[in-house]
KEVEX-551678 format. One record per atom (N, C-alpha, C): residue number from 1; residue in one letter; atom name; y negated, x, z. Coordinates in steps of 0.001 Angstrom, whole numbers, plus 524288, in hexadecimal, padded with zeros to 5 digits. Each point is the difference from the previous one (the first is absolute). Layout:
% KEVEX-551678
+-----+----+----+-------+-------+-------+
:   i : aa : at :     v :     u :     w :
+-----+----+----+-------+-------+-------+
: NUM :  A : CA :     Y :     X :     Z :
...
+-----+----+----+-------+-------+-------+
% end
This chain:
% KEVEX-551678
+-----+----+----+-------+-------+-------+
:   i : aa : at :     v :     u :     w :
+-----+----+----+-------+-------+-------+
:   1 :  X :  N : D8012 : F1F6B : 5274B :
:   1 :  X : CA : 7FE6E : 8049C : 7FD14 :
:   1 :  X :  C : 800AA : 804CD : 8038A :
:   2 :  X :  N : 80359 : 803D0 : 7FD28 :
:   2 :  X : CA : 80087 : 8040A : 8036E :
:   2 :  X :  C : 7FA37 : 803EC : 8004F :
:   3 :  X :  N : 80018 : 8021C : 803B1 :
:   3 :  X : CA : 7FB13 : 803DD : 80448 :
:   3 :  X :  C : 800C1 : 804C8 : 7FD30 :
:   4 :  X :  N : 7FD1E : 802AE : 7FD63 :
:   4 :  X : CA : 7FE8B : 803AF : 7FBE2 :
:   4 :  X :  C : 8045A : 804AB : 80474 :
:   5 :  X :  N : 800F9 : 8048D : 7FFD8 :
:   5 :  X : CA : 80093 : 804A2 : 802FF :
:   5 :  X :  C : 7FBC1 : 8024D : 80306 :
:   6 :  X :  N : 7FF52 : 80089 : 8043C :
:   6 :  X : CA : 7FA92 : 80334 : 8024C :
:   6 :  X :  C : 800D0 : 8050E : 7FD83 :
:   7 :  X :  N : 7FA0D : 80440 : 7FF72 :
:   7 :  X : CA : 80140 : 804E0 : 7FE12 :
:   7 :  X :  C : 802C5 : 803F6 : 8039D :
:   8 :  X :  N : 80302 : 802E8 : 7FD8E :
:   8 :  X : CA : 8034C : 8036C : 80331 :
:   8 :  X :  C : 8049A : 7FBBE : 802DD :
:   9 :  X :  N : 80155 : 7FB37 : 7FEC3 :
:   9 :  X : CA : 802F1 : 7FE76 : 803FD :
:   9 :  X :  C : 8051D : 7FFF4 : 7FE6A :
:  10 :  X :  N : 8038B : 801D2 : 80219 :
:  10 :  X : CA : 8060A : 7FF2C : 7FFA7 :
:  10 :  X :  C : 80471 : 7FA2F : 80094 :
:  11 :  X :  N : 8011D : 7FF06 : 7FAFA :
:  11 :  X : CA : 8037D : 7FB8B : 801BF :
:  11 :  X :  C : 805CA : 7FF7B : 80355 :
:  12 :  X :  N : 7FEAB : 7FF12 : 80415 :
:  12 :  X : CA : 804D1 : 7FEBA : 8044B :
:  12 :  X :  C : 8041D : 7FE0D : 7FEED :
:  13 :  X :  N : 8034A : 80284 : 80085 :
:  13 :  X : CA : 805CF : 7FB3C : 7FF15 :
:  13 :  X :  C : 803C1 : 7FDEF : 804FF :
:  14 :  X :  N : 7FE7E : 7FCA7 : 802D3 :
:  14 :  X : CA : 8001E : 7FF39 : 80438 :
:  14 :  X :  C : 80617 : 7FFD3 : 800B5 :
:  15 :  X :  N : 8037C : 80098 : 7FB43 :
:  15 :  X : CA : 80596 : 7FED0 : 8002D :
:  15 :  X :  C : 80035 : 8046C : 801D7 :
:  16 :  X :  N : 7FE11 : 8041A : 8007A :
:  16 :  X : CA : 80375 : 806F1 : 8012A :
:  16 :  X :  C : 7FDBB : 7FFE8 : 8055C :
:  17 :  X :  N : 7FC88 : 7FB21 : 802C3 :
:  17 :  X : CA : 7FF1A : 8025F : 8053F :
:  17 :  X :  C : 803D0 : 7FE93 : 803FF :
:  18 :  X :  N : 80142 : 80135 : 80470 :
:  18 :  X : CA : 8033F : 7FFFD : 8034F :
:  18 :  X :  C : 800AD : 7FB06 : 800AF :
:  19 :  X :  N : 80411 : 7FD7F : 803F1 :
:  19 :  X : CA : 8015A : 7FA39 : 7FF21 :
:  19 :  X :  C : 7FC3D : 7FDE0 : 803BB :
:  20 :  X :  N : 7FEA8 : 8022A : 8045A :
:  20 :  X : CA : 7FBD1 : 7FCF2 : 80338 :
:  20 :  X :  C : 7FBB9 : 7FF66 : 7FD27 :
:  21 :  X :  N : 7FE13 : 802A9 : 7FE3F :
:  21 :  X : CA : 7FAC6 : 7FFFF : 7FC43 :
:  21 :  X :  C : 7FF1D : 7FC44 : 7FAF9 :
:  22 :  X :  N : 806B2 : 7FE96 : 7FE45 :
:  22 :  X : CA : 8006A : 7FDEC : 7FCA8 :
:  22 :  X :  C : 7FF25 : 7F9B7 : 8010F :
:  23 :  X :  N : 801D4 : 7FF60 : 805FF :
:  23 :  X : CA : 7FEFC : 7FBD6 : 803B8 :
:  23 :  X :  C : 7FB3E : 7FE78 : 801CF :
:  24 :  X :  N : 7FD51 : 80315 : 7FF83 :
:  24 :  X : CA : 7FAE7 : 80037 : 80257 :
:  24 :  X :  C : 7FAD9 : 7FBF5 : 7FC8D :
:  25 :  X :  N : 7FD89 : 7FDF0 : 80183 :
:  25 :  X : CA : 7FB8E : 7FDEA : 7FDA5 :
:  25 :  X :  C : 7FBDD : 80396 : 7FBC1 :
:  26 :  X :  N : 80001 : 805B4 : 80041 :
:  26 :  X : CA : 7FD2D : 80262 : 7FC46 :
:  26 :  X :  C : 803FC : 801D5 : 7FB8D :
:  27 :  X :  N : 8031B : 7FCFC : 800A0 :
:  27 :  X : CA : 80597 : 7FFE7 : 7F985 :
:  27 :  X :  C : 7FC90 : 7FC08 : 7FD74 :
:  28 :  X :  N : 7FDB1 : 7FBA7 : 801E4 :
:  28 :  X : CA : 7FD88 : 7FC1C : 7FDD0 :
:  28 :  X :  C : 7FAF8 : 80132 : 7FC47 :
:  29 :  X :  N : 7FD2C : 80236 : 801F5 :
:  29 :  X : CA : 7FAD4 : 801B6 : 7FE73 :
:  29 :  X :  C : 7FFE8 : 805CC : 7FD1B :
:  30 :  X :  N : 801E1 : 80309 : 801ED :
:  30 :  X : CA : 7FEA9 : 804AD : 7FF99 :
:  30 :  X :  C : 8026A : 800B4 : 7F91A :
:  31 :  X :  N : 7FDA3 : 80181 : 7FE58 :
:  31 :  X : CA : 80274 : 80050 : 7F9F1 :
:  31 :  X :  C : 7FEE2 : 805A7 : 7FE90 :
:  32 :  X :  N : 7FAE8 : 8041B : 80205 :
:  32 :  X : CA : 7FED9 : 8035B : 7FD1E :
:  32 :  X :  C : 7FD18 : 80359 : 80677 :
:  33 :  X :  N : 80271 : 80534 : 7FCEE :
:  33 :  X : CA : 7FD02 : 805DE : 806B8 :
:  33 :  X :  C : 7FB83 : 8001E : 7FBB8 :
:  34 :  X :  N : 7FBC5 : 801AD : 80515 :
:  34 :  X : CA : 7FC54 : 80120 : 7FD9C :
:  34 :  X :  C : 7FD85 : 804B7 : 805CF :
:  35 :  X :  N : 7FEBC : 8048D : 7FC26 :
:  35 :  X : CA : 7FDC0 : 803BD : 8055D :
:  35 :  X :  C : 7FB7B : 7FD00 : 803AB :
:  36 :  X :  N : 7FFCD : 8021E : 8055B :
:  36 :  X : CA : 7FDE8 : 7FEA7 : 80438 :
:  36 :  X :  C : 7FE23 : 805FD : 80290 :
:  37 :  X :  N : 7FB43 : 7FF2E : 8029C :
:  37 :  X : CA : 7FF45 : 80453 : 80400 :
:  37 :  X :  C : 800DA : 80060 : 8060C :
:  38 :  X :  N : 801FE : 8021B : 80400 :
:  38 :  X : CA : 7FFD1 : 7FEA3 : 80419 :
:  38 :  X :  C : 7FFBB : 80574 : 80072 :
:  39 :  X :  N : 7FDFB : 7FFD3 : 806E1 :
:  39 :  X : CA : 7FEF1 : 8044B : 8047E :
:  39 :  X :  C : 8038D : 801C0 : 802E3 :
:  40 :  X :  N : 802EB : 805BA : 80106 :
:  40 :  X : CA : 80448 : 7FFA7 : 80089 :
:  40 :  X :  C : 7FE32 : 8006E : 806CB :
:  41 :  X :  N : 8050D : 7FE0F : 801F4 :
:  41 :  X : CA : 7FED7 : 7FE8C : 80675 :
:  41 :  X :  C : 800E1 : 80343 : 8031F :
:  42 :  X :  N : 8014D : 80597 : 7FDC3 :
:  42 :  X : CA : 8007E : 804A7 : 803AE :
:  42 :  X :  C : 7FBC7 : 803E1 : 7FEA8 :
:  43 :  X :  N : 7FE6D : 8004C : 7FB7C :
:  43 :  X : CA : 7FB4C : 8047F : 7FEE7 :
:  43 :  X :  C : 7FB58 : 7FCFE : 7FDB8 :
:  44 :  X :  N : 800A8 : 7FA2D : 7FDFE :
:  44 :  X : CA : 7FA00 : 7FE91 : 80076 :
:  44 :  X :  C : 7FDA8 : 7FFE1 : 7F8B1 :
:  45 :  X :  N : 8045A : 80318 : 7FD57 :
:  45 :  X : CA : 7FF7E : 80135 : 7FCA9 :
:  45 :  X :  C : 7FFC0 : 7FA21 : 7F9F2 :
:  46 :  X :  N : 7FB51 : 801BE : 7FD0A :
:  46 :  X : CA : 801D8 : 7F9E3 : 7FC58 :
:  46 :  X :  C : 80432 : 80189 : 7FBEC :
:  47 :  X :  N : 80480 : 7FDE4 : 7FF91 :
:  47 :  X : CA : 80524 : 80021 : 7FC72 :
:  47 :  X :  C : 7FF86 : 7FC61 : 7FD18 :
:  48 :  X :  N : 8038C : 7FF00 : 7FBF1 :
:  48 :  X : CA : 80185 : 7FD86 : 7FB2E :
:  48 :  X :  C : 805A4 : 7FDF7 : 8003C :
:  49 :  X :  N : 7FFC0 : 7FB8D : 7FEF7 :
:  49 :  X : CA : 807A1 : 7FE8C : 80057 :
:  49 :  X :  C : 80097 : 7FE13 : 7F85D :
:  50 :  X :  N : 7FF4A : 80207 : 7FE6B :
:  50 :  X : CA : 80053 : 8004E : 7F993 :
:  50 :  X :  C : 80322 : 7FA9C : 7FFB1 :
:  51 :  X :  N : 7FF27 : 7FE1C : 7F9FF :
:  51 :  X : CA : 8036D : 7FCA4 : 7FE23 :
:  51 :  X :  C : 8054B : 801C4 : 8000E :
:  52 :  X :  N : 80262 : 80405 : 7FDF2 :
:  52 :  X : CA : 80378 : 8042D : 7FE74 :
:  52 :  X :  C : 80436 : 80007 : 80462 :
:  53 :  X :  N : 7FB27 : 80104 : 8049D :
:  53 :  X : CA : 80462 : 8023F : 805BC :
:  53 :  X :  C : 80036 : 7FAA7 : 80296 :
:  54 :  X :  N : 7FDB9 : 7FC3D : 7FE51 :
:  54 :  X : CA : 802CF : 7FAAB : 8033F :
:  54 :  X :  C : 80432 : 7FEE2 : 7FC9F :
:  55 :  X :  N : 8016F : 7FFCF : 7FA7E :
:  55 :  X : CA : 8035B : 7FDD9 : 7FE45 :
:  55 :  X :  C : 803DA : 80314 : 800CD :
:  56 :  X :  N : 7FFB5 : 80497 : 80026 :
:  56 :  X : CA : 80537 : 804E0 : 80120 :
:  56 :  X :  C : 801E9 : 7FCD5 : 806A1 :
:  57 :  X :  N : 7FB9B : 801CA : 8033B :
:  57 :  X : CA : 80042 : 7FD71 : 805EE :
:  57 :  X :  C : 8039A : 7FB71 : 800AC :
:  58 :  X :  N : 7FE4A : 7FBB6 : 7FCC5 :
:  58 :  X : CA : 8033D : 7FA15 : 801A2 :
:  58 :  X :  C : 8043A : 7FFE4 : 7FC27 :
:  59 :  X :  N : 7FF40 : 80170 : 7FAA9 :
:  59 :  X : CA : 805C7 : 7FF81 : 7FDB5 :
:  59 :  X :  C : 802D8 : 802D4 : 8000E :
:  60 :  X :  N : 7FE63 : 80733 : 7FF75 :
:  60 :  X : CA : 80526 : 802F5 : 7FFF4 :
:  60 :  X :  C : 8013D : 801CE : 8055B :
:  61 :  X :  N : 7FE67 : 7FF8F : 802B8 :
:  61 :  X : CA : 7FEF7 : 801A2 : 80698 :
:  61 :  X :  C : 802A8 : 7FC25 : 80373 :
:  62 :  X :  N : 7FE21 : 7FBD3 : 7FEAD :
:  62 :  X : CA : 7FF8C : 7F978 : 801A1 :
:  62 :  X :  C : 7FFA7 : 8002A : 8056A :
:  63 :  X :  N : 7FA33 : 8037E : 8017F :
:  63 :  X : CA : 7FE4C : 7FBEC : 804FF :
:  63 :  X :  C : 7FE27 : 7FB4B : 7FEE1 :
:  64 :  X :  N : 7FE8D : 7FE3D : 8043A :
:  64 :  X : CA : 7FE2B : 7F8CC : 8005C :
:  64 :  X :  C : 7F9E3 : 80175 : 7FE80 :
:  65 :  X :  N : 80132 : 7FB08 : 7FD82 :
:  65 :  X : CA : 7FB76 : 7FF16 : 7FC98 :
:  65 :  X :  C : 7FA04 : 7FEA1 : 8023F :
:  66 :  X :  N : 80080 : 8000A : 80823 :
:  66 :  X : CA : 7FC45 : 7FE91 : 8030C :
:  66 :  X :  C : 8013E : 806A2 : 803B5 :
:  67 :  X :  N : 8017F : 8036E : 7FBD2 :
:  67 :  X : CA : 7FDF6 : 80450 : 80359 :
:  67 :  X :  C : 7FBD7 : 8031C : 7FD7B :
:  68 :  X :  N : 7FB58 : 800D9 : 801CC :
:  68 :  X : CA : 7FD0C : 803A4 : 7FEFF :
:  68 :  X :  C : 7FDD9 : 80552 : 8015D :
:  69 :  X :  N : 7FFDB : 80237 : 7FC60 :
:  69 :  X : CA : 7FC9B : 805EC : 801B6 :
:  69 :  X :  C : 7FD5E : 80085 : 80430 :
:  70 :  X :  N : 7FFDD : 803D1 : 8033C :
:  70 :  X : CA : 7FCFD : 7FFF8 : 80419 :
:  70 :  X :  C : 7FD50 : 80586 : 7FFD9 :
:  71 :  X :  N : 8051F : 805B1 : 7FDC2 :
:  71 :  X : CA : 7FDB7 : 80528 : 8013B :
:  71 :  X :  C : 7FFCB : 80139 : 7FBFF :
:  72 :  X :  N : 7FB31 : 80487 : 7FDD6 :
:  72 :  X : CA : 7FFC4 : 801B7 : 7FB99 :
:  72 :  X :  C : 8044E : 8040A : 7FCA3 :
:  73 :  X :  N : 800F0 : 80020 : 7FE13 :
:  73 :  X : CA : 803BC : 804C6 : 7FBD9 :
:  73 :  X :  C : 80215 : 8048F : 8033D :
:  74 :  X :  N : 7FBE9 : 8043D : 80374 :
:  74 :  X : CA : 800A9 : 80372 : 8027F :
:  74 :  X :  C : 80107 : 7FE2F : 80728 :
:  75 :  X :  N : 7FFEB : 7FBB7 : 801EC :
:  75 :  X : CA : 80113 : 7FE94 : 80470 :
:  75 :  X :  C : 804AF : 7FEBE : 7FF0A :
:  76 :  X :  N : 80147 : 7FBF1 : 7FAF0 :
:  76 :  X : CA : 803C4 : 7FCCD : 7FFE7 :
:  76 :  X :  C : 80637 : 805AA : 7FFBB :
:  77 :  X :  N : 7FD25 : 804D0 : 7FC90 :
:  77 :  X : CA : 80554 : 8050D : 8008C :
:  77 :  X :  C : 8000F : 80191 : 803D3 :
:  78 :  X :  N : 7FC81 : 8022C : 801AF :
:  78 :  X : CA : 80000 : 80117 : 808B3 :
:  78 :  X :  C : 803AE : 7FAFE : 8018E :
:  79 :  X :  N : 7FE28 : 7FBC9 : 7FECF :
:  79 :  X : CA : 80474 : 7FD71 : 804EA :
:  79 :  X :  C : 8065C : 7FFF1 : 7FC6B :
:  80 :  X :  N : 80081 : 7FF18 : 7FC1D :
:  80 :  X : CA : 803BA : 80146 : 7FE4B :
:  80 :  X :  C : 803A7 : 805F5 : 7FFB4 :
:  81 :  X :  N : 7FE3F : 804B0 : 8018C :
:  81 :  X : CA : 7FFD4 : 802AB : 80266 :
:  81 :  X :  C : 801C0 : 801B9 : 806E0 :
:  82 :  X :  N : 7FC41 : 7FE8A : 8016A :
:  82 :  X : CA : 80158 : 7FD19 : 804A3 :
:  82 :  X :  C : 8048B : 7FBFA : 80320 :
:  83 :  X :  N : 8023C : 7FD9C : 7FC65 :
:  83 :  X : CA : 804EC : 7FB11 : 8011C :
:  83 :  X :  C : 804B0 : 8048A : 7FE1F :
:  84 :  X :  N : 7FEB2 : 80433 : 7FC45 :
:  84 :  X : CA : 804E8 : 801B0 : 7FE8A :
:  84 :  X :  C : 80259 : 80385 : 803F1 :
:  85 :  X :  N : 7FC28 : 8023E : 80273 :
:  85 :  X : CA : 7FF8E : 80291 : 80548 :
:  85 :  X :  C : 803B9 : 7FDF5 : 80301 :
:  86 :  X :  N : 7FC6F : 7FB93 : 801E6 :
:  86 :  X : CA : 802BE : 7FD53 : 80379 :
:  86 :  X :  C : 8050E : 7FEDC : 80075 :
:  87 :  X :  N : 80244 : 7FEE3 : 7FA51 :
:  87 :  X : CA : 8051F : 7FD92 : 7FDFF :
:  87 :  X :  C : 804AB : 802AC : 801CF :
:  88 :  X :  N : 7FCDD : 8072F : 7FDF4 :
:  88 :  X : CA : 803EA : 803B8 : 801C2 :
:  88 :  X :  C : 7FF44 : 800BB : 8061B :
:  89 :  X :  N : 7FD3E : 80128 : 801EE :
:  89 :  X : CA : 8005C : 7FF48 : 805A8 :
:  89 :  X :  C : 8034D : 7FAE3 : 80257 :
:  90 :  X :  N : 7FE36 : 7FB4C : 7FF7F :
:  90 :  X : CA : 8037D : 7FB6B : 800CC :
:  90 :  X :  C : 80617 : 801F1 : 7FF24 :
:  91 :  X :  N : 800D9 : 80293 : 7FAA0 :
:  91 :  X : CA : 806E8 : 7FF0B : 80010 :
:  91 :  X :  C : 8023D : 80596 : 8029A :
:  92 :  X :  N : 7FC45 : 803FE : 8011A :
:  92 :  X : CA : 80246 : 804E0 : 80461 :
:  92 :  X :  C : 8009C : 7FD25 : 80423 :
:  93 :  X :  N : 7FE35 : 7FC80 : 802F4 :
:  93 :  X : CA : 7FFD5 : 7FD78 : 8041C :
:  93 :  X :  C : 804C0 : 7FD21 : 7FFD5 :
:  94 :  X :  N : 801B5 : 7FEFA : 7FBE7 :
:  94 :  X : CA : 80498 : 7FBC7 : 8017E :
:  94 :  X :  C : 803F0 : 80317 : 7FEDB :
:  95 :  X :  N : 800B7 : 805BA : 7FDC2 :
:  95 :  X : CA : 8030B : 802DE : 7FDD9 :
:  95 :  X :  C : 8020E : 80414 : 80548 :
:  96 :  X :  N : 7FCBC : 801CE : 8036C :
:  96 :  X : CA : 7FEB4 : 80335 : 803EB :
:  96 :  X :  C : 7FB28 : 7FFF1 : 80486 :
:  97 :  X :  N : 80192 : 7FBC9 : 8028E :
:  97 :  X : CA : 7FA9F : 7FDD4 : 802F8 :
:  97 :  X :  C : 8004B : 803F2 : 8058E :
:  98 :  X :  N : 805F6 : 801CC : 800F1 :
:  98 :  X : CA : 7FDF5 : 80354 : 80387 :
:  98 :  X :  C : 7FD9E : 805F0 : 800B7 :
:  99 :  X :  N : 80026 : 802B3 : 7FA02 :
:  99 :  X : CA : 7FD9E : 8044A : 7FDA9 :
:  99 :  X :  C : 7FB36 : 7FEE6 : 8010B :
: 100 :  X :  N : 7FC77 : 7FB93 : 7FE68 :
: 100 :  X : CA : 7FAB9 : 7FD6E : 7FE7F :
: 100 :  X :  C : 7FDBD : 7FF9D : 80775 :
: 101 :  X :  N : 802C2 : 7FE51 : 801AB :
: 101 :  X : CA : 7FE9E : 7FEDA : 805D3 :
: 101 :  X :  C : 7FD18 : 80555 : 80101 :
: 102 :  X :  N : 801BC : 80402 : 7FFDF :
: 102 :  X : CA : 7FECC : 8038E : 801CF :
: 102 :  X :  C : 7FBDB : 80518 : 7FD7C :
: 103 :  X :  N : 7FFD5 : 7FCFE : 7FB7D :
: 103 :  X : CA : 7FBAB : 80236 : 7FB64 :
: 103 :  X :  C : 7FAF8 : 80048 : 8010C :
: 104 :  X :  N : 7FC5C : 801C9 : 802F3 :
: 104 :  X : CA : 7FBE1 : 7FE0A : 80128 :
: 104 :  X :  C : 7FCAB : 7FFB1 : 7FA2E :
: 105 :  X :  N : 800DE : 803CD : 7FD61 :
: 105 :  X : CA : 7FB27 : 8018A : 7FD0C :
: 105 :  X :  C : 7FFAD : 7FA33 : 7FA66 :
: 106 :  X :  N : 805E8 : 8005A : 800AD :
: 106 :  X : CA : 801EA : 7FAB4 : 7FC77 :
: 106 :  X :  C : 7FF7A : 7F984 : 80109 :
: 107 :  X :  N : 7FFDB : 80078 : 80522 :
: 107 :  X : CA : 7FF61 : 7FA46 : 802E7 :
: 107 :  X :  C : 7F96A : 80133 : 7FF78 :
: 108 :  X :  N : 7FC25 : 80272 : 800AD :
: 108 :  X : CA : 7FB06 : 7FDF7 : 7FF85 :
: 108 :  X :  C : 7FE07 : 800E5 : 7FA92 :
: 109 :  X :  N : 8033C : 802C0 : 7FAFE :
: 109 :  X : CA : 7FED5 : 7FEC2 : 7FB64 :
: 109 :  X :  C : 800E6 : 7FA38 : 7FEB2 :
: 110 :  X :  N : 804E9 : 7FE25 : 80166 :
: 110 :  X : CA : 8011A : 7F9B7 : 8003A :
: 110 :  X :  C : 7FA9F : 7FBB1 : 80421 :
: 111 :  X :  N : 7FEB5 : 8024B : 804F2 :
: 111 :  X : CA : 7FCAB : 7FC3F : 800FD :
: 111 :  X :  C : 7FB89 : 8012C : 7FC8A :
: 112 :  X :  N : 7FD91 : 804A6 : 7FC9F :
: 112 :  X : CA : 7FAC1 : 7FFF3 : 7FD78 :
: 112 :  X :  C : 7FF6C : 7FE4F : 7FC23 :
: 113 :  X :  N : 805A0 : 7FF5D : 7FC34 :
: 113 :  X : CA : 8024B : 7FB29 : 7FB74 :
: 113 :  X :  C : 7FD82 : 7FC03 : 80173 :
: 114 :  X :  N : 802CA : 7FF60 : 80432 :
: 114 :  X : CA : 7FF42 : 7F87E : 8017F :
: 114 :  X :  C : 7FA90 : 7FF6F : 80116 :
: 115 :  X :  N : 7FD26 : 8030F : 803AE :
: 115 :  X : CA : 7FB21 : 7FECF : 8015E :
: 115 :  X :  C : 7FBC6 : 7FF04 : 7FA44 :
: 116 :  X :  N : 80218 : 805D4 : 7FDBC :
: 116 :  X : CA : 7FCA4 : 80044 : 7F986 :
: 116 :  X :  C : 80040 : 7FB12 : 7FC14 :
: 117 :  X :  N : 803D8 : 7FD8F : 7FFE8 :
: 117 :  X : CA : 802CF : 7FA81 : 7FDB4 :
: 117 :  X :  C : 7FCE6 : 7FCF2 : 801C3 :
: 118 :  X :  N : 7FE0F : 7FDA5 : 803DC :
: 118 :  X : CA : 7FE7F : 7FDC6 : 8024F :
: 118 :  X :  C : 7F964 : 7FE15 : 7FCF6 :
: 119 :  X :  N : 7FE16 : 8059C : 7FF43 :
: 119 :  X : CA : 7FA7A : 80005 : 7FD5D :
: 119 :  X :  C : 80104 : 7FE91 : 7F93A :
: 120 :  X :  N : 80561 : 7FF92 : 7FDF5 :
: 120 :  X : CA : 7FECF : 7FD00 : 7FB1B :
: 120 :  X :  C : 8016F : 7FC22 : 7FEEE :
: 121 :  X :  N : 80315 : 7FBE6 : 80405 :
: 121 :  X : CA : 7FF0D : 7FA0D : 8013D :
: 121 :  X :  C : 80018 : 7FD14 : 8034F :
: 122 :  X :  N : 7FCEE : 7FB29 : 7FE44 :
: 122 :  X : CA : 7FF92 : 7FE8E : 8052D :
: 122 :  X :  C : 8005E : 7FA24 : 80321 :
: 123 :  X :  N : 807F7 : 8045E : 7FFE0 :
: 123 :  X : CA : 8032D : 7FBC4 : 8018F :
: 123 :  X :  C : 8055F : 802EC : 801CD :
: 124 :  X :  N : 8034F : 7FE28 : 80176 :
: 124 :  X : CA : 805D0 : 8031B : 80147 :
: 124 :  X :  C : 8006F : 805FC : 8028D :
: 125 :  X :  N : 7FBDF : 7FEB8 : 806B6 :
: 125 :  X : CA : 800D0 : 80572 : 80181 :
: 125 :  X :  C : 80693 : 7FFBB : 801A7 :
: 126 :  X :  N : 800D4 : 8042D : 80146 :
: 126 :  X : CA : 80476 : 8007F : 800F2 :
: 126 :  X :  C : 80024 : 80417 : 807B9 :
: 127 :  X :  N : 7FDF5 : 7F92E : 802A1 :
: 127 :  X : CA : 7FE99 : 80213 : 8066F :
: 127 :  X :  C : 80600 : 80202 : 802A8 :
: 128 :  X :  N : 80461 : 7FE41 : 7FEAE :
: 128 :  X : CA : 804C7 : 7FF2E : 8031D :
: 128 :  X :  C : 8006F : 80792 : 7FE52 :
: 129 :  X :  N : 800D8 : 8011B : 7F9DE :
: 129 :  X : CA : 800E2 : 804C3 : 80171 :
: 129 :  X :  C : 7FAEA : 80413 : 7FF32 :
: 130 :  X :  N : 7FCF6 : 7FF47 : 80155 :
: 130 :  X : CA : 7FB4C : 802BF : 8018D :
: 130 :  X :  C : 8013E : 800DB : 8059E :
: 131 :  X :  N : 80097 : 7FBE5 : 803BE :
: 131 :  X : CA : 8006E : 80286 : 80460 :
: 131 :  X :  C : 806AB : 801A7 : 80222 :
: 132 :  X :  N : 80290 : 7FE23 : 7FB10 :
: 132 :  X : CA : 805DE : 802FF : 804CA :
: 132 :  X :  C : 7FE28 : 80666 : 7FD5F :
: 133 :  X :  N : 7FC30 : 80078 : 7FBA8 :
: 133 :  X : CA : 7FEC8 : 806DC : 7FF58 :
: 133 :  X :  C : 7FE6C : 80160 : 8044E :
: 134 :  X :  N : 7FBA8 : 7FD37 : 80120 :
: 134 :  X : CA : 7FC20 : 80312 : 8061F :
: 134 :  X :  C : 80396 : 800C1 : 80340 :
: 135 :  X :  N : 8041E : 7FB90 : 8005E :
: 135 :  X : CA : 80316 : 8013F : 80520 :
: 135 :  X :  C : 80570 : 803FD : 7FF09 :
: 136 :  X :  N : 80043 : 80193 : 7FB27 :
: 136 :  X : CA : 8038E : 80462 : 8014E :
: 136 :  X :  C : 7FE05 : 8049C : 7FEC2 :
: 137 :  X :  N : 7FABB : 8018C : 7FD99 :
: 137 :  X : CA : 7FC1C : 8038C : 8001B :
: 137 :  X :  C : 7FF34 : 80125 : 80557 :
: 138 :  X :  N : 7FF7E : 7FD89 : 8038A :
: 138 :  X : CA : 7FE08 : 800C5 : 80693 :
: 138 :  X :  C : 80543 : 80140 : 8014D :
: 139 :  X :  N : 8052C : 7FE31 : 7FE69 :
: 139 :  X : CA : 8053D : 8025F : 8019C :
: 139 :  X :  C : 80145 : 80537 : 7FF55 :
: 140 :  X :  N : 7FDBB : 800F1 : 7F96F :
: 140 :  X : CA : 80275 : 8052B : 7FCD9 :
: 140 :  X :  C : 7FDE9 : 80508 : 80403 :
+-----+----+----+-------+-------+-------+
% end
């Protein structure tokens, strides 16, 4: 006998999620999103991961289906924000690295990226070029 719908809950279609996910053991079980609350891990704040924004999340998005929320709505655009930064800095660097060498004001906007990044997860610092900054900041 099938399990009524929980209220508010969204039915999953585990076919639109990505292929690892599709591999995964919660392809088995998982039949229906249903909202959850969590604390986001940079401001502390209590968030909502809606029925709505997990099914957008794993099927039209298709992260893995064992990734979860960590920062709230307004952390989660700061760091997204933040990476786009970076992105463009990253490809001036590979475009004109010896312009950048000598940039001071630009090489420590790039180390305060990275350092700032740092405070919205917590995982993947990025030590190798954090310090070749210091060390061509002490060059520039």
């Amino acid at each position: 006998m099938a399990k009524p719908p929980s209220p508010g809950a969204v039915p999953a279609d585990t076919s639109k999620w990505s292929e690892s996910s599709r591999r995964s053991v919660s392809a088995e079980w998982i039949k229906e999103y249903t909202a959850f609350t969590y604390k986001c891990w940079r401001c502390g704040e209590s968030s909502v991961f809606s029925a709505e924004d997990q099914r957008y999340t794993y099927e039209v998005k298709k992260a893995n289906i064992n990734q979860q929320r960590i920062l709230c709505e307004a952390c989660w655009r700061r760091l997204q924000a933040i990476d786009a930064q970076l992105g463009e800095l990253n490809d001036s660097w590979a475009t004109s690295k010896q312009e950048m060498k000598s940039n001071r004001s630009q090489l420590q906007r790039w180390l305060q990226l990275l350092n700032e990044r740092d405070q919205y997860v917590p995982y993947k610092a990025d030590v190798a070029k954090k310090n070749m900054l210091v060390m061509l900041l002490r060059d520039a």
